[in-house]
N, CA, C and O atoms as a CHARMM CRD file, in Angstrom:
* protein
*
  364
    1    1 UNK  N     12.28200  86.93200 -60.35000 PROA 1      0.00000
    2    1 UNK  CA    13.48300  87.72500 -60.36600 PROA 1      0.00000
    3    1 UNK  C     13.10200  89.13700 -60.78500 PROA 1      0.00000
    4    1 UNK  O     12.47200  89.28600 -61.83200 PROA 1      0.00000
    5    2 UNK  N     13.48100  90.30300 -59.94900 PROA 2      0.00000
    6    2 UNK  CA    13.26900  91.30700 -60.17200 PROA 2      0.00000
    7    2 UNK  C     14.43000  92.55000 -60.83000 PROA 2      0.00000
    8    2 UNK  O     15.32700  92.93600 -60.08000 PROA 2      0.00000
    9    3 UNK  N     14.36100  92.93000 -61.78700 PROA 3      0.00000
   10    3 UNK  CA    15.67200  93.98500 -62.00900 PROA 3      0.00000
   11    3 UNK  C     15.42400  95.27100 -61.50800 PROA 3      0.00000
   12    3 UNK  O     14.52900  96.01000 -61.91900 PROA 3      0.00000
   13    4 UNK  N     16.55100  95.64000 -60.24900 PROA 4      0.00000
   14    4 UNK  CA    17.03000  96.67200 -59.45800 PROA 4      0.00000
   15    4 UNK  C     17.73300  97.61500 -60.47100 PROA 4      0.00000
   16    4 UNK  O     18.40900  98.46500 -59.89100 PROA 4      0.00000
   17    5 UNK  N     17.74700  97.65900 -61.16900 PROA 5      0.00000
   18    5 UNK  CA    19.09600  98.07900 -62.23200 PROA 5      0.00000
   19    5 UNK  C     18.34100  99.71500 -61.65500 PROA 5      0.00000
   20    5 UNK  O     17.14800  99.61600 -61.36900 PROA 5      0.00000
   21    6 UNK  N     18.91200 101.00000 -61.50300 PROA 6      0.00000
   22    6 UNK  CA    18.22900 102.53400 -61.57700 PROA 6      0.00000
   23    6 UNK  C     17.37100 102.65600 -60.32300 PROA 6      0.00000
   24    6 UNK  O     17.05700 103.75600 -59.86700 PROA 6      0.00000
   25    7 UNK  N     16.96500 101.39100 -59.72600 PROA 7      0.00000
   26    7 UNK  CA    16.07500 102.07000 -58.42800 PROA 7      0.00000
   27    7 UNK  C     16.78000 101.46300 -57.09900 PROA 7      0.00000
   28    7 UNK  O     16.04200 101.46500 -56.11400 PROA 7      0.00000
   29    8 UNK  N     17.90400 101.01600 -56.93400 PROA 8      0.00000
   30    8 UNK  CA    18.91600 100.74700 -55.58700 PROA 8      0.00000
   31    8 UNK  C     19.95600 100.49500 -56.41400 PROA 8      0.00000
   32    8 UNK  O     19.99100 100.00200 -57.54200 PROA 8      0.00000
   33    9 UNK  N     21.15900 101.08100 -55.38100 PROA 9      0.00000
   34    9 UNK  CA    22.67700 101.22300 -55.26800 PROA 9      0.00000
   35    9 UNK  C     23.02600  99.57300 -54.80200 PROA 9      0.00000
   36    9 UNK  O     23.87800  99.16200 -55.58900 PROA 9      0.00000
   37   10 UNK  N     22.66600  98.52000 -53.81700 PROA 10     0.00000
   38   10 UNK  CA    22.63300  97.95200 -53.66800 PROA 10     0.00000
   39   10 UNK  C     22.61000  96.38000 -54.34500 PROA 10     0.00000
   40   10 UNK  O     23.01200  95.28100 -53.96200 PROA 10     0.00000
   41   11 UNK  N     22.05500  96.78500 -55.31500 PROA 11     0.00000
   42   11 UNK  CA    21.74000  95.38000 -55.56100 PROA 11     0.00000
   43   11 UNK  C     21.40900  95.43500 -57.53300 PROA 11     0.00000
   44   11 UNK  O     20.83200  96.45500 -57.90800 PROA 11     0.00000
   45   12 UNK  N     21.65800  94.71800 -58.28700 PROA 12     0.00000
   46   12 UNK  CA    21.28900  94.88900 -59.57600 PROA 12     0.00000
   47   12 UNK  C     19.70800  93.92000 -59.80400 PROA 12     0.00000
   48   12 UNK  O     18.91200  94.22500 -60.69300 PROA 12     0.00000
   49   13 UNK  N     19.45700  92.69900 -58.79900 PROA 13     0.00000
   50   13 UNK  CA    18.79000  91.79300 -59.15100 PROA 13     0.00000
   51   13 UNK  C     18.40600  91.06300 -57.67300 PROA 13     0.00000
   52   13 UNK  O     19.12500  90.75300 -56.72300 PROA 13     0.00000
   53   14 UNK  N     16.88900  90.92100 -57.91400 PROA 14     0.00000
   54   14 UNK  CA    16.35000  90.10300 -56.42600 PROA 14     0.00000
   55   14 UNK  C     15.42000  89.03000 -57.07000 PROA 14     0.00000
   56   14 UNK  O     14.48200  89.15800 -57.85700 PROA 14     0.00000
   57   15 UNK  N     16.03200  87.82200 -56.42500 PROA 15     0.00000
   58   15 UNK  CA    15.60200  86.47000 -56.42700 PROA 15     0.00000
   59   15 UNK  C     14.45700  86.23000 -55.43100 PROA 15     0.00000
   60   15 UNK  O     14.81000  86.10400 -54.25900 PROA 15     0.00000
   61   16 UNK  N     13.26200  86.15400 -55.67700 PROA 16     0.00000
   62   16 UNK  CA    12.56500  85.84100 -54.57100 PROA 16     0.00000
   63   16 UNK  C     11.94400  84.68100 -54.81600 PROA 16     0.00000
   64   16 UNK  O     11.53700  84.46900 -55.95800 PROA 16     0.00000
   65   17 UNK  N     11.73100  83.58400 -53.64300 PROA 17     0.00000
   66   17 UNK  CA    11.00100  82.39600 -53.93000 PROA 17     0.00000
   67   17 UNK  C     10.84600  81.89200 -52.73100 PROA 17     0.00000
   68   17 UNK  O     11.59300  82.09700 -51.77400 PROA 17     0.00000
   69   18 UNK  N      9.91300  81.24400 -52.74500 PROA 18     0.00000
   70   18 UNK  CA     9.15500  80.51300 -51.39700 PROA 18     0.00000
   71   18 UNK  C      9.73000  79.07500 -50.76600 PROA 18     0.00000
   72   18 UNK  O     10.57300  78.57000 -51.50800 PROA 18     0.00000
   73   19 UNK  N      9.46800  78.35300 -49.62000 PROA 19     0.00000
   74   19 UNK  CA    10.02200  77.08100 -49.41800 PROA 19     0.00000
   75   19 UNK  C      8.63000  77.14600 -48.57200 PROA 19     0.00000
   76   19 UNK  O      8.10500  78.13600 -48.06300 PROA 19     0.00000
   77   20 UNK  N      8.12500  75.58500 -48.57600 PROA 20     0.00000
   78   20 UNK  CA     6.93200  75.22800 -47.75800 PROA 20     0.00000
   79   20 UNK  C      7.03100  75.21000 -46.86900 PROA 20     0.00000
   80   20 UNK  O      6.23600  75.83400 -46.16600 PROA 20     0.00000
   81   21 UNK  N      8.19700  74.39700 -46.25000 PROA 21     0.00000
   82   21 UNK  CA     8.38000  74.08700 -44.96500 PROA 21     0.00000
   83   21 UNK  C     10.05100  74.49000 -44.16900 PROA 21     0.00000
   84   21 UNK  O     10.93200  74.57400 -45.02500 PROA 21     0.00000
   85   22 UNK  N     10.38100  74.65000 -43.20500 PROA 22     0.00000
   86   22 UNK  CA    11.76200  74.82200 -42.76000 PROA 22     0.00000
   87   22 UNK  C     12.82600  74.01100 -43.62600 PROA 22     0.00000
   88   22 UNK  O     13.79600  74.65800 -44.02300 PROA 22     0.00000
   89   23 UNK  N     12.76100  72.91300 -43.89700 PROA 23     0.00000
   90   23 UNK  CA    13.48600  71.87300 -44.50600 PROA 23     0.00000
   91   23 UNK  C     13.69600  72.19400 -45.70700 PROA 23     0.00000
   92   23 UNK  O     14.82500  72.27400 -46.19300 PROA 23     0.00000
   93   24 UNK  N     12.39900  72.46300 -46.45300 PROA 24     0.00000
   94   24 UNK  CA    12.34000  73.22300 -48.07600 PROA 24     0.00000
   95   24 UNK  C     13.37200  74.45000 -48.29800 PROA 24     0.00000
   96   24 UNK  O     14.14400  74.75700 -49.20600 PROA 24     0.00000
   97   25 UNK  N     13.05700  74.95800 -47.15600 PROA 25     0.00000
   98   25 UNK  CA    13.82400  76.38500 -47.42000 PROA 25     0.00000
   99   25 UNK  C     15.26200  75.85900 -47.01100 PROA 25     0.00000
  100   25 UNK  O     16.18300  76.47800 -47.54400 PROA 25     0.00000
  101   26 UNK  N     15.55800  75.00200 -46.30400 PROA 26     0.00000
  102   26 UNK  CA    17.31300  74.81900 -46.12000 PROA 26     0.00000
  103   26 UNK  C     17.89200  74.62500 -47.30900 PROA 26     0.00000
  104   26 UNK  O     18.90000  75.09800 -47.83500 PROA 26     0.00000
  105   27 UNK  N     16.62200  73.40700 -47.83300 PROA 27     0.00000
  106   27 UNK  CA    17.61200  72.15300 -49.14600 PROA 27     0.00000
  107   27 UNK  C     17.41800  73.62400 -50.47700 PROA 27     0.00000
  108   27 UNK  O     18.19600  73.56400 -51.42900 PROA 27     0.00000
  109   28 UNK  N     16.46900  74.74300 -50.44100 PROA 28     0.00000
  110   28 UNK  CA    16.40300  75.70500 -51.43900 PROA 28     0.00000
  111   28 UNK  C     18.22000  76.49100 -51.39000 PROA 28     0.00000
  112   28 UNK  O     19.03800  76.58500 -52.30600 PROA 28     0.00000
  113   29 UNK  N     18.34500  77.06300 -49.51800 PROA 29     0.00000
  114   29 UNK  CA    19.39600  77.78400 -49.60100 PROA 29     0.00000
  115   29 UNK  C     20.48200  77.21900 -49.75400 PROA 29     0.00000
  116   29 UNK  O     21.33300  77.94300 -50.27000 PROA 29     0.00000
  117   30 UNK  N     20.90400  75.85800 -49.42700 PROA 30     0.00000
  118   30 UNK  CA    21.76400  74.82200 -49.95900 PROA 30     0.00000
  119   30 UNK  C     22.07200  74.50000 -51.18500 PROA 30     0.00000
  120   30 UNK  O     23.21500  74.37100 -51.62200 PROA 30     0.00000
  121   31 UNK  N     21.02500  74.35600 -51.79700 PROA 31     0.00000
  122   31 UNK  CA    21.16000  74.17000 -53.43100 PROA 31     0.00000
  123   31 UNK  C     21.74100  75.54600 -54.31000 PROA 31     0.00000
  124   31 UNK  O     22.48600  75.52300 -55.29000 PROA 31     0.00000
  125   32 UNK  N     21.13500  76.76700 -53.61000 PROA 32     0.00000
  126   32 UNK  CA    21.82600  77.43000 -54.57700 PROA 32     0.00000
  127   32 UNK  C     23.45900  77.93600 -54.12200 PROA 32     0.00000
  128   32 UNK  O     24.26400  78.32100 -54.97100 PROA 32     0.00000
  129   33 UNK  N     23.66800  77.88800 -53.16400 PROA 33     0.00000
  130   33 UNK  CA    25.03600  77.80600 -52.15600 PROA 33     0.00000
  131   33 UNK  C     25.65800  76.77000 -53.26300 PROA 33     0.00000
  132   33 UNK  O     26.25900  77.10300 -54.28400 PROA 33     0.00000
  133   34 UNK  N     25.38800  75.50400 -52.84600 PROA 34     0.00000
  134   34 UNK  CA    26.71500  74.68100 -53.48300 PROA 34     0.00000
  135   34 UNK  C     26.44400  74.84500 -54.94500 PROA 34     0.00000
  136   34 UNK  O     27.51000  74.65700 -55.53100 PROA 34     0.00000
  137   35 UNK  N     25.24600  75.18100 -55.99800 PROA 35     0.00000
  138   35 UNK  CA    25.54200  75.37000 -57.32700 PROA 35     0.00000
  139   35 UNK  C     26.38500  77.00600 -57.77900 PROA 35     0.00000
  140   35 UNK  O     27.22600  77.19300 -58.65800 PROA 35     0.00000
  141   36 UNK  N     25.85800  77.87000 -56.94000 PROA 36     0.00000
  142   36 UNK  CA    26.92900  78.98500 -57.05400 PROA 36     0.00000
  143   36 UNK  C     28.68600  79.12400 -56.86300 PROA 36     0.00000
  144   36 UNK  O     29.54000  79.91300 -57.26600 PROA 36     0.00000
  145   37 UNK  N     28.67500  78.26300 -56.27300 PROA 37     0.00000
  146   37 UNK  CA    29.76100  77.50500 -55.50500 PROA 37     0.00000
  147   37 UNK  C     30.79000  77.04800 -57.00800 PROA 37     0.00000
  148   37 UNK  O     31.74700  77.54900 -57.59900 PROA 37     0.00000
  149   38 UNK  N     30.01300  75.93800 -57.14100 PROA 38     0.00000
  150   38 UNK  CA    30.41800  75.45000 -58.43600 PROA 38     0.00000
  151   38 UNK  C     30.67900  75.94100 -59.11800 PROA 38     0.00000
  152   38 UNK  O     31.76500  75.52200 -59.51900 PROA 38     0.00000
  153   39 UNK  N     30.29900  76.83800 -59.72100 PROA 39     0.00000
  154   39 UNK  CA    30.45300  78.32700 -60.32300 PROA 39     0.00000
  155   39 UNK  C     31.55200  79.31800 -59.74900 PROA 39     0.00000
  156   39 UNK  O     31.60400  80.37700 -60.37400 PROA 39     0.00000
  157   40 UNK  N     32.03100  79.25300 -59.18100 PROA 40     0.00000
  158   40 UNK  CA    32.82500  79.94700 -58.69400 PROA 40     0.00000
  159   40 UNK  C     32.49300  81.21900 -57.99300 PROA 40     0.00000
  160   40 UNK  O     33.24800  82.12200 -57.63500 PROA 40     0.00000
  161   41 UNK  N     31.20100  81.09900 -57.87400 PROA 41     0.00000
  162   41 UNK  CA    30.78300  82.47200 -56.82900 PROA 41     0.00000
  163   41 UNK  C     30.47700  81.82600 -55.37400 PROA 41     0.00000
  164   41 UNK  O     30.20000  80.65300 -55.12600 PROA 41     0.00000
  165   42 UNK  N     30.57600  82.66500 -54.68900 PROA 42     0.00000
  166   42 UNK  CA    30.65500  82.43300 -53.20500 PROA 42     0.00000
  167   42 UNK  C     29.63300  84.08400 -52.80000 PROA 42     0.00000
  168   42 UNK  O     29.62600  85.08300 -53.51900 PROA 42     0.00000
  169   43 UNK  N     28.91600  83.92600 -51.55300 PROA 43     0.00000
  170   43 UNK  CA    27.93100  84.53200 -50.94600 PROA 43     0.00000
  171   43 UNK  C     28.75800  85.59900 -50.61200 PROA 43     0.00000
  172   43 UNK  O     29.90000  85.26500 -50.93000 PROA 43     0.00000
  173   44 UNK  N     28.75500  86.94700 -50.03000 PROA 44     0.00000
  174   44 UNK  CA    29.30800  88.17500 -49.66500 PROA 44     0.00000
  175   44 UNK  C     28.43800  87.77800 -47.56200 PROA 44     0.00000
  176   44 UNK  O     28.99600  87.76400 -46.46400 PROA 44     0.00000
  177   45 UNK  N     27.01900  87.54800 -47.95300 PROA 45     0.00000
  178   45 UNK  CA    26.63800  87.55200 -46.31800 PROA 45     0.00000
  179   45 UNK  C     25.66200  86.95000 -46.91400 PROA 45     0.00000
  180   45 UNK  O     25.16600  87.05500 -48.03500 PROA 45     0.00000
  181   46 UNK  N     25.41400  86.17500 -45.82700 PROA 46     0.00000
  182   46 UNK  CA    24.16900  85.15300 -45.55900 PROA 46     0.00000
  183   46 UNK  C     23.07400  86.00000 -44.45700 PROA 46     0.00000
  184   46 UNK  O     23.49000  87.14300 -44.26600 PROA 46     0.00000
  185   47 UNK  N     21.98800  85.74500 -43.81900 PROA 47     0.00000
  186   47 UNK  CA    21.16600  86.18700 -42.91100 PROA 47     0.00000
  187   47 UNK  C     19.88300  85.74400 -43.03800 PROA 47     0.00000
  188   47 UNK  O     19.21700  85.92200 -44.05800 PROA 47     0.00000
  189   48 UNK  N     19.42600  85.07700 -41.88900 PROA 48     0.00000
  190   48 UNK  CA    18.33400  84.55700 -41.53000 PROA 48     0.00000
  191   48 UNK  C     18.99800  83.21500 -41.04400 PROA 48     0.00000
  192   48 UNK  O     20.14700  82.84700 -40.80000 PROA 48     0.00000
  193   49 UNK  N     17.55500  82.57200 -41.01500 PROA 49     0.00000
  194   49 UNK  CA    18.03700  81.17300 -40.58700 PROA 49     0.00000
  195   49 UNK  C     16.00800  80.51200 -41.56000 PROA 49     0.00000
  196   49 UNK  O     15.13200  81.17900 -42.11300 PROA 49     0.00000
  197   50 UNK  N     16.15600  78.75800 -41.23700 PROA 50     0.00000
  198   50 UNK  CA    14.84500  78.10200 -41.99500 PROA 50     0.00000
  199   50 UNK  C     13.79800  78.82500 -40.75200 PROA 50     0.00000
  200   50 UNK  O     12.74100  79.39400 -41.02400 PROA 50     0.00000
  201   51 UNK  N     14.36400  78.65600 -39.33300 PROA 51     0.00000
  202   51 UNK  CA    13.41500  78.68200 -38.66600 PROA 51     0.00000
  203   51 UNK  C     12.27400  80.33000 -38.43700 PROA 51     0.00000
  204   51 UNK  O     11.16400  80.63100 -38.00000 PROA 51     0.00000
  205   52 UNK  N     13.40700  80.94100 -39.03200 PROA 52     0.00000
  206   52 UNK  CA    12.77800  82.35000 -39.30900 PROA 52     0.00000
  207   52 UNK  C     11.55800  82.48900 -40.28200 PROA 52     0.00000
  208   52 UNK  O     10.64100  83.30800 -40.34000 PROA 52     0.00000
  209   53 UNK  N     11.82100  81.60000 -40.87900 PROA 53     0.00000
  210   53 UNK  CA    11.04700  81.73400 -42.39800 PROA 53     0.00000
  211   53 UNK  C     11.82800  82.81500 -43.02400 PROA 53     0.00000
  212   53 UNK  O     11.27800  82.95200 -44.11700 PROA 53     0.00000
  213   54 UNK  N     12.64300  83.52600 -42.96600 PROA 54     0.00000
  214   54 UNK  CA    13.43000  84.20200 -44.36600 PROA 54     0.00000
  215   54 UNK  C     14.78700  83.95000 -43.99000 PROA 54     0.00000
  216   54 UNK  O     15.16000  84.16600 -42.83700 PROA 54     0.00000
  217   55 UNK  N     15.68600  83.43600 -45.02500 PROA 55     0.00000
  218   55 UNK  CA    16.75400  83.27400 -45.39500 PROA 55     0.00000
  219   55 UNK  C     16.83800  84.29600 -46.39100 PROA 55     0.00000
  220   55 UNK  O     15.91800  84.56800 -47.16200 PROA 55     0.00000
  221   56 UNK  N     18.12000  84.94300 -46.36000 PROA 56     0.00000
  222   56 UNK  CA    18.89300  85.87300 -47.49400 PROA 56     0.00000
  223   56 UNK  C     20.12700  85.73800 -48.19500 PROA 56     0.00000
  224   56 UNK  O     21.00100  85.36500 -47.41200 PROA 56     0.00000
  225   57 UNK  N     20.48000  85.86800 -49.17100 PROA 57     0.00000
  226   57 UNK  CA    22.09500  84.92700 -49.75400 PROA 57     0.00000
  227   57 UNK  C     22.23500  86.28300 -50.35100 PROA 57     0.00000
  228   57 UNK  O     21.38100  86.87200 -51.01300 PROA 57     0.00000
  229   58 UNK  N     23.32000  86.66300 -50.06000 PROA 58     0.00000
  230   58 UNK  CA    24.05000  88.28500 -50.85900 PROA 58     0.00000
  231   58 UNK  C     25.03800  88.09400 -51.99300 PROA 58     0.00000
  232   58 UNK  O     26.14800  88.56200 -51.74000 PROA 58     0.00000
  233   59 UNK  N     24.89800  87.48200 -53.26000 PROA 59     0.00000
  234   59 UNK  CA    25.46400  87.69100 -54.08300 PROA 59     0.00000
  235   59 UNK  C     26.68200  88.85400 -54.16500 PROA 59     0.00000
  236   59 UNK  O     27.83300  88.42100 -54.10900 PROA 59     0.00000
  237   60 UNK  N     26.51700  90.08600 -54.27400 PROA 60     0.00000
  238   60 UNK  CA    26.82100  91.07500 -54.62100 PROA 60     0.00000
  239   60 UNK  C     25.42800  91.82700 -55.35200 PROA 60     0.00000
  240   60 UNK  O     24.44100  92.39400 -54.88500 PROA 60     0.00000
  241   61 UNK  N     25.79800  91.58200 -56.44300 PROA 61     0.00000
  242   61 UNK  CA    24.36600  92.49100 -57.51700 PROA 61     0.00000
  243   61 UNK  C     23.82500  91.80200 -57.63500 PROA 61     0.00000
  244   61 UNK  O     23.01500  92.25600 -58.44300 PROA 61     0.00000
  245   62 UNK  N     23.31600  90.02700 -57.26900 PROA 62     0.00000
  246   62 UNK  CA    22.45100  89.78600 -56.66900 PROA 62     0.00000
  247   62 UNK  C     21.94700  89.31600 -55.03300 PROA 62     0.00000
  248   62 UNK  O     22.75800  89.05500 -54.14400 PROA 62     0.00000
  249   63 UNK  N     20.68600  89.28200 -54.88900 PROA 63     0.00000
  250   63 UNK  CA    20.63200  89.16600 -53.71100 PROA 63     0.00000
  251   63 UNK  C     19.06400  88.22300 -53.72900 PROA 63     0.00000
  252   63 UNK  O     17.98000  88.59800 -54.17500 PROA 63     0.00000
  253   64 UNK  N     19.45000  86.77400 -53.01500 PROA 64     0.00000
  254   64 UNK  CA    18.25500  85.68400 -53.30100 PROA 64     0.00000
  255   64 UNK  C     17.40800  85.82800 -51.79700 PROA 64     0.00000
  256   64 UNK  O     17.84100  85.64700 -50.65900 PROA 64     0.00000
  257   65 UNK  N     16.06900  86.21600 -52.24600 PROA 65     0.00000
  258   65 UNK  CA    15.12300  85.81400 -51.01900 PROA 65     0.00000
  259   65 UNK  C     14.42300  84.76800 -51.13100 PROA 65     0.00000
  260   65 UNK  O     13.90600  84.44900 -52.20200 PROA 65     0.00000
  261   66 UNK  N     14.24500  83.73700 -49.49400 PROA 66     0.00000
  262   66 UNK  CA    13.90300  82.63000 -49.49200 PROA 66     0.00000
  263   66 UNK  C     12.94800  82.64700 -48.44700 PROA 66     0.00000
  264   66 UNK  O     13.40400  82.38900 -47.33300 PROA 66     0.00000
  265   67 UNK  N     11.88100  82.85800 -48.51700 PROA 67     0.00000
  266   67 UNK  CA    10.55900  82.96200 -47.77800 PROA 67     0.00000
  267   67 UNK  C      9.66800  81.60800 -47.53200 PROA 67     0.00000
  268   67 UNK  O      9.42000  80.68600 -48.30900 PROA 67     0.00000
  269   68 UNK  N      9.14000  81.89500 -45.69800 PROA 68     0.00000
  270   68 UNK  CA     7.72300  80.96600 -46.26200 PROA 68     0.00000
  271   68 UNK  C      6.78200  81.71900 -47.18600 PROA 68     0.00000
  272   68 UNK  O      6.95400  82.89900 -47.49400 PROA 68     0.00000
  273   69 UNK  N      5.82000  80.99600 -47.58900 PROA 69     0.00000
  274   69 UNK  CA     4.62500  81.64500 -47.95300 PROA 69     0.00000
  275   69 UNK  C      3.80200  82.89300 -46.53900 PROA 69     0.00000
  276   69 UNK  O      3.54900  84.09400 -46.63900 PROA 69     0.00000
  277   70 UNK  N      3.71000  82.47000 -46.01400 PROA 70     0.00000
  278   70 UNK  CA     3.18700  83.57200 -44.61100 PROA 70     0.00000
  279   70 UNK  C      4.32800  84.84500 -44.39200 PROA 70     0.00000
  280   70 UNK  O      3.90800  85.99800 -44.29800 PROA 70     0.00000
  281   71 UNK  N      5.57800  84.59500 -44.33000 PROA 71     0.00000
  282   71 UNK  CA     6.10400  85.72200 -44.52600 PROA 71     0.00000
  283   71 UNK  C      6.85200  86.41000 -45.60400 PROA 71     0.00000
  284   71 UNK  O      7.68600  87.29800 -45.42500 PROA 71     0.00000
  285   72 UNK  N      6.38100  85.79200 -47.02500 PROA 72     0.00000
  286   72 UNK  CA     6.08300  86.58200 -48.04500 PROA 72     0.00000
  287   72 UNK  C      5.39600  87.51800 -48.16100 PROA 72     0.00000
  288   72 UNK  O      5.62600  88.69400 -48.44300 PROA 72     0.00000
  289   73 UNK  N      4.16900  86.75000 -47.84300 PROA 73     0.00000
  290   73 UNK  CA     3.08300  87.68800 -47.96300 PROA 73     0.00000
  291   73 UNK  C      3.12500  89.13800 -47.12600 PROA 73     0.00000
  292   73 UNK  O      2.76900  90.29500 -47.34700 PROA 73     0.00000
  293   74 UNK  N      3.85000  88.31000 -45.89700 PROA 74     0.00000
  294   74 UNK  CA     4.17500  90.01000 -44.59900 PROA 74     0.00000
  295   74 UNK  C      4.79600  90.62300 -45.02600 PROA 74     0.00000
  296   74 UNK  O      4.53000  91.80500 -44.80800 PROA 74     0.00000
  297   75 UNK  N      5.97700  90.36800 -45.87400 PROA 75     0.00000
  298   75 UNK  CA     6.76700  91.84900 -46.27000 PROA 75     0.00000
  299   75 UNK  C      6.81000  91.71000 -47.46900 PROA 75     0.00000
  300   75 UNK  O      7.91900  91.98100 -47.93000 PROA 75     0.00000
  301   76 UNK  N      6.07400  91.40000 -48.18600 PROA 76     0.00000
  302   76 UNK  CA     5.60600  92.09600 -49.66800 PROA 76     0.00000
  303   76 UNK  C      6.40400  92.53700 -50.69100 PROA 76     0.00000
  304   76 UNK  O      5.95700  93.12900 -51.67400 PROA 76     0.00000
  305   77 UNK  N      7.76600  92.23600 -50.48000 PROA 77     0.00000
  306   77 UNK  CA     8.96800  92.48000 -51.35900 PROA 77     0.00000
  307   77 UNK  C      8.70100  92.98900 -52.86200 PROA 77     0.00000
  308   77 UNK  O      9.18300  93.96400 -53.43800 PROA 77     0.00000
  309   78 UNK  N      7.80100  92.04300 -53.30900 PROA 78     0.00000
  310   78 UNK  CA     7.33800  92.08400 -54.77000 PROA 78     0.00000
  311   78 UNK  C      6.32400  93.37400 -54.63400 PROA 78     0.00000
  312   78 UNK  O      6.45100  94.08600 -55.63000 PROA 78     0.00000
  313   79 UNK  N      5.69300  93.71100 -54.02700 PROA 79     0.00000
  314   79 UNK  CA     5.24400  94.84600 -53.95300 PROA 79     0.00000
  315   79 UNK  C      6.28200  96.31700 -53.68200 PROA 79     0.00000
  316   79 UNK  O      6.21100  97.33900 -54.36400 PROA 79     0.00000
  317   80 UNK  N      6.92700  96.16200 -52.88200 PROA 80     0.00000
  318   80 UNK  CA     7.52800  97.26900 -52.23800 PROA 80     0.00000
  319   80 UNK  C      8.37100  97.78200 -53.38900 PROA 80     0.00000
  320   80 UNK  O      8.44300  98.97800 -53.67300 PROA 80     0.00000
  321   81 UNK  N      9.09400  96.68100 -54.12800 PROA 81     0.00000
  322   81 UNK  CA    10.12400  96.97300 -55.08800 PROA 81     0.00000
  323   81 UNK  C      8.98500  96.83800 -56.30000 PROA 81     0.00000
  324   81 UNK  O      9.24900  96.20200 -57.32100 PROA 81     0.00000
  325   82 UNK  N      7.97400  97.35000 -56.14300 PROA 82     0.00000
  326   82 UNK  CA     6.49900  97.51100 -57.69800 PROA 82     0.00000
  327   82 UNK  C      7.43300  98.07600 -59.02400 PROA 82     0.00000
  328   82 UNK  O      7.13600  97.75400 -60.17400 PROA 82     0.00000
  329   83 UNK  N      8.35000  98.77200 -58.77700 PROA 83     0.00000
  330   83 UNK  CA     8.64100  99.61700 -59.84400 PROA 83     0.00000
  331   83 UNK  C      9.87100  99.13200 -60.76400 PROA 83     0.00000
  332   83 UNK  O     10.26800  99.68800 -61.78800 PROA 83     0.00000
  333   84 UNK  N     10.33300  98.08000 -60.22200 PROA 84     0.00000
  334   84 UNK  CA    11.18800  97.00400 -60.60600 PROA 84     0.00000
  335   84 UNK  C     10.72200  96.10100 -62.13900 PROA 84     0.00000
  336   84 UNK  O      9.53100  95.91100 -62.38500 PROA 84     0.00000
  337   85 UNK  N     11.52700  95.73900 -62.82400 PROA 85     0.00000
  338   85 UNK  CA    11.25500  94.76400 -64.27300 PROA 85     0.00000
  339   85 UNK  C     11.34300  93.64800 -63.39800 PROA 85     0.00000
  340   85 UNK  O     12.31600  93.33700 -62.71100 PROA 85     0.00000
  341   86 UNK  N      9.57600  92.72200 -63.53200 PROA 86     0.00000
  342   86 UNK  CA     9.99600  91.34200 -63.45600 PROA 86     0.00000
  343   86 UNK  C     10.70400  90.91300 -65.08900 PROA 86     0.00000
  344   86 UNK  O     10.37300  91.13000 -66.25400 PROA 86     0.00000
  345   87 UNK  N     12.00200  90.09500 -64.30400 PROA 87     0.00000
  346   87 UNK  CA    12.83000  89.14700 -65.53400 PROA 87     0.00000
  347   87 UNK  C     12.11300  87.91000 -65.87800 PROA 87     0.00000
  348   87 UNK  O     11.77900  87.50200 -66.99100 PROA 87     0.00000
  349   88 UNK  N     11.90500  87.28300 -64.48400 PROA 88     0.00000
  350   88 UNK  CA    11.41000  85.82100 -64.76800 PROA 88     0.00000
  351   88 UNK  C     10.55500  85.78000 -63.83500 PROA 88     0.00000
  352   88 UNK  O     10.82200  86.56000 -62.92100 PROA 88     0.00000
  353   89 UNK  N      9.41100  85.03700 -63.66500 PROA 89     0.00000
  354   89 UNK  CA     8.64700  84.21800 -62.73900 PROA 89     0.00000
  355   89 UNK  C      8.05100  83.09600 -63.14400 PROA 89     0.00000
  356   89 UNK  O      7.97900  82.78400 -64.33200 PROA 89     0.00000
  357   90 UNK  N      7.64300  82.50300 -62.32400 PROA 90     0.00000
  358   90 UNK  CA     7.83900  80.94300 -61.88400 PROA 90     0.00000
  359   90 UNK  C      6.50000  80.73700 -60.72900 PROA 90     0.00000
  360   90 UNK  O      6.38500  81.24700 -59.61500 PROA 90     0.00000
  361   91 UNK  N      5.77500  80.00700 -61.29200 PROA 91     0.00000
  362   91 UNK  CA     4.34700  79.68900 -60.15800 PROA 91     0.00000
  363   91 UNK  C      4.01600  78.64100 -60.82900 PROA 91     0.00000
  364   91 UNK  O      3.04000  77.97200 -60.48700 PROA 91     0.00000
């Protein structure tokens, strides 16, 4: 999790995390769908699909990325946004 807070208008917070396979990444964007849900938050826009390898869930001020590993690595998110506070990570 990265904090946006001072370097985008967009977004306060980016979730990024990997799924192995197409399936991984559904039951990932599913899980946090119906636990946000539960919660009483609901998505603003969705985009992507498993077969893409990136799925996107738009919170509002947050915004969850759901990558394979191969196109993690291609767009480098965690790099691009370098200047960002990691909050949490997870490996």
């Amino acid at each position: 999790m990265l904090d946006l807070r001072g370097l985008c208008s967009f977004a306060d917070f980016f979730v990024i995390c990997n799924g192995d396979t197409k399936r991984h990444i559904e039951a990932v964007w599913r899980g946090i769908i119906d636990e946000m849900k539960k919660n009483g938050v609901v998505s603003h826009h969705n985009e992507g699909t498993s077969d893409s390898g990136w799925v996107l869930v738009d919170f509002g001020s947050v915004v969850v990325h759901i990558f394979t590993s191969a196109e993690r690595d291609y767009y480098q998110l965690d790099k691009f946004w370098g200047k960002a506070m990691p909050v949490l990570r997870i490996q």
